[in-house]
C-alpha positions, 0 to 999 in steps of 0.5 A, a space after each residue: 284930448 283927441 275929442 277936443 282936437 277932433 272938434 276943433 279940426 270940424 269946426 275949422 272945416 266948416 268955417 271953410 266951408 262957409 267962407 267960399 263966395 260961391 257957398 251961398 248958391 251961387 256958382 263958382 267964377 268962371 275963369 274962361 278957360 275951357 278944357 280940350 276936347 277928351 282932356 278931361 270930359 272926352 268926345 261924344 258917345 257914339 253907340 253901335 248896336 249889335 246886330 245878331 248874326 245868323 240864327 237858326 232855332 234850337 231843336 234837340 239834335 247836337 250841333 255838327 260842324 261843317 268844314 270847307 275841305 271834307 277832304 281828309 288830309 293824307 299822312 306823310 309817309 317816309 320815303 321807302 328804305 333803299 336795300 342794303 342801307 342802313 337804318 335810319 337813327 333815331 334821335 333819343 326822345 329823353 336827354 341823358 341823366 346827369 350822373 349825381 354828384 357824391 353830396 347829392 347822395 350824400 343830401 337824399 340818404 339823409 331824407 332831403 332834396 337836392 334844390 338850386 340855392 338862391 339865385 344862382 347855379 349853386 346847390 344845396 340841400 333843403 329839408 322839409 321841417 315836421 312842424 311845417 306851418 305850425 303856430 310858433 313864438 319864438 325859435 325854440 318852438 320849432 325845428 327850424 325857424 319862427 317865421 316873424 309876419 305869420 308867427 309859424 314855423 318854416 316849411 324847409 330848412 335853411 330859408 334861402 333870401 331875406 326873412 323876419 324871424 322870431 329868435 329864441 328870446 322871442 325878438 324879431 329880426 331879419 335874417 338874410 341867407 343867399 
């Protein structure tokens, strides 16, 4: 059946092709419309050598840079102290730590990390799963979910976002987790 419509779409297409006025040598009418200029065929090509610019010969010994200032620039050094004044504080090059919260110790003695969940300013914990990457059919052949497009298991748990999954019976669907 596919042969028989394929043939006959062929022999459409070259009865078209036969039926043009122009098919037989001769060229297509002119309509007297011509396109604008760089519409369609562009302006003239202008072409531009390039030139080489100062040129020295290569010989063995490495290239020095020379600079218009030789001079080197000085450091700024603070001004001096005053006696009896204080000294100045420094500024703390790292900002203050924040104290960690009871469920993040709670998520990393359990082996997790502490990872922003989806979007927004929550947090939860995500565990690395041990069959990571592995080669899956349905859920129950991983620890955490069968992803459905690479048929492998998922890298972490829980999968944040829209997912197609393989469920335990081996069906596909999506799952959404914000």
């Amino acid at each position: 059946m596919r042969k028989a419509i394929a043939l006959l779409m062929l022999l459409g297409l070259a009865g078209c092709e036969l039926a043009l006025p122009w098919a037989d040598g001769q060229s297509a009418p002119h309509t007297g419309l011509t396109a604008a200029q760089g519409a369609i065929s562009g302006g003239a090509i202008t072409v531009t050598p390039i030139t080489p610019g100062k040129t020295t010969p290569l010989t063995g010994a490495p290239v020095v840079a020379q600079t218009a200032n030789p001079e080197k620039p000085k450091a700024e050094t603070p001004p001096p102290a005053k006696p009896g004044a204080a000294p100045a504080q420094l500024a703390p090059s790292v900002p203050p730590v924040a104290p960690k919260s009871d469920s993040q110790l709670a998520c990393e003695a359990k082996g997790g990390s502490w990872a922003s969940a989806g979007g927004g300013q929550a947090r939860t914990c995500v565990f690395r799963t041990r069959d990571a990457g592995k080669s899956c059919r349905k859920q129950s052949d991983c620890e955490g979910l069968c992803l459905a497009r690479s048929r492998s298991c998922a890298p972490v748990r829980p999968l944040f976002g829209c997912n197609d999954i393989l469920q335990a019976d081996g069906r596909q669907v999506t799952l959404c987790i914000d």
